[in-house]
Residue, then its C-alpha position, 0 to 999 in steps of 0.5 A: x638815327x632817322x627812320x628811313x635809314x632804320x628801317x633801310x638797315x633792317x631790310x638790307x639784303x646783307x643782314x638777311x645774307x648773314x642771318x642765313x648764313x648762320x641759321x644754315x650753319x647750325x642746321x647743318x651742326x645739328x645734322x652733322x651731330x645726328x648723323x655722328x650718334x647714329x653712326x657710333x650707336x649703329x642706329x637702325x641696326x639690330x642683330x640677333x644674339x646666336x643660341x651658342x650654349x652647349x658649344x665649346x668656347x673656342x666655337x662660340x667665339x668664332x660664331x659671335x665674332x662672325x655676327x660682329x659681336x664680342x665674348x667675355x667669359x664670366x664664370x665656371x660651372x660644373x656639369x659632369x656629363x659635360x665636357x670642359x669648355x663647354x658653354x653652359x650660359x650666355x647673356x644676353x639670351x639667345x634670339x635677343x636683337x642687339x647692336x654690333x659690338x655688344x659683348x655677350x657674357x658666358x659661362x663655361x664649364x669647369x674642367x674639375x668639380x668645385x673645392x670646398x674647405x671643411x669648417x672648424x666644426x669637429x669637436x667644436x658643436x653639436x651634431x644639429x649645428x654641424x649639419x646645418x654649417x655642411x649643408x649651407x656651404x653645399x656639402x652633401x652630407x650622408x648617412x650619420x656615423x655614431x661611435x661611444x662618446x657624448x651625445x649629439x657631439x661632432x667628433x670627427x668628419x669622414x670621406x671615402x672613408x678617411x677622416x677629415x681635417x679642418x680645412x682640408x678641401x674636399x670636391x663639392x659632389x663627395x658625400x661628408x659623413x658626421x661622426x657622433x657621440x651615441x651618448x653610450x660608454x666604452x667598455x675598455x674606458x673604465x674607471x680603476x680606483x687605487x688606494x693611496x700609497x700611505x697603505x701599502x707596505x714594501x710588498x704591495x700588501x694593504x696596511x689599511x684595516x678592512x671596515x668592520x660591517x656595522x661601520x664602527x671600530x673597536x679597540x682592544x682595552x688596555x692590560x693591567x700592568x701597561x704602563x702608559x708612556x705618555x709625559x705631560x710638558x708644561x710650558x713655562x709660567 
């Protein structure tokens, strides 16, 4: 190829035609891009999360619907002077500035107090073990109760004044009492020791002669004339 008809070419109108052309559809492309992202992100566009703690549930949802925001709820609680359905959290909090659409997650309050299942503790562990298991899985734990047994030891767990089983669900706010041993005796628990059957005769009477004072038994000795009934047996050789 000669130079003239190179540099010809390279000065065409047609190629700069054409490289305008495609450079025009790329900055288009990006624009268009652009554009779509800040339409589907809602760019520029900020709305304030409205304050609905202490509303019930189903106004809640009808306030943040009306801001163009959606609800999900994502926990219970429980708060006694509130009354069910009542929103006792939301996230994110309110007056924080987000886009349309965004999900606010709430709380909402429990119809009932909480459950929880009595351990496996009764007759099981000491009275300090006991306590400390109760009071980690959020029992409330009340005034000790001791009865006559082994000190320090759990014999039974009480509530409104009936007694607990293991794995019984009692409510979160009632008050658990801990029966332990105080270490002390019962009177009506006492030991009786009766002489073996070999010592009584057919009326109930002991047939066992009582110990003399200084510990030894004396026997009678032999009169004269007695004959001795004892016989020797040899074997054979």
């Amino acid at each position: 190829m000669k130079t003239k008809d190179f540099f010809r070419k390279i000065f065409s109108v047609r190629l700069w035609a054409n490289l305008a052309g495609m450079l025009l559809v790329v900055v288009l492309l990006c624009l268009g891009v652009k554009i779509g992202i800040d339409i589907y992100t809602h760019h520029g566009e900020v709305i304030m999360v409205p304050d609905v703690k202490r509303k019930q549930f189903a106004d809640a949802e009808h306030i943040l619907a009306a801001n163009g925001l959606g609800v999900v709820v994502s926990d219970t609680g429980y708060v006694k002077t509130l009354p069910p359905d009542c929103i006792l959290e939301q996230s994110p909090e309110p007056g924080r500035g987000v886009k349309s659409g965004r999900v606010i997650y709430v709380v909402i309050n429990s119809s009932h107090s909480p459950m929880l299942t009595i351990p496996d503790i009764v007759d099981n562990c000491s009275y300090r073990e006991a306590r400390a298991k109760l009071v980690a899985m959020g029992f409330k734990v009340g005034p000790t109760e001791y009865i006559p047994g082994e000190k320090d030891w759990v014999y039974g767990l009480k509530s409104h004044g009936k007694l607990l089983r293991t794995g019984q669900k009692v409510s979160v706010n009632d008050v658990v009492v801990i029966q332990v041993g105080d270490g002390m005796r019962d009177m009506d628990d006492s030991v009786v020791y009766t002489e073996p059957e070999d010592y009584f005769d057919e009326f109930g009477d002991s047939l066992a002669e009582p110990m003399p004072a200084d510990g030894v038994y004396y026997t009678e000795p032999e009169q004269e004339g007695e004959v001795d009934e004892f016989e020797v047996v040899t074997g054979p050789e």
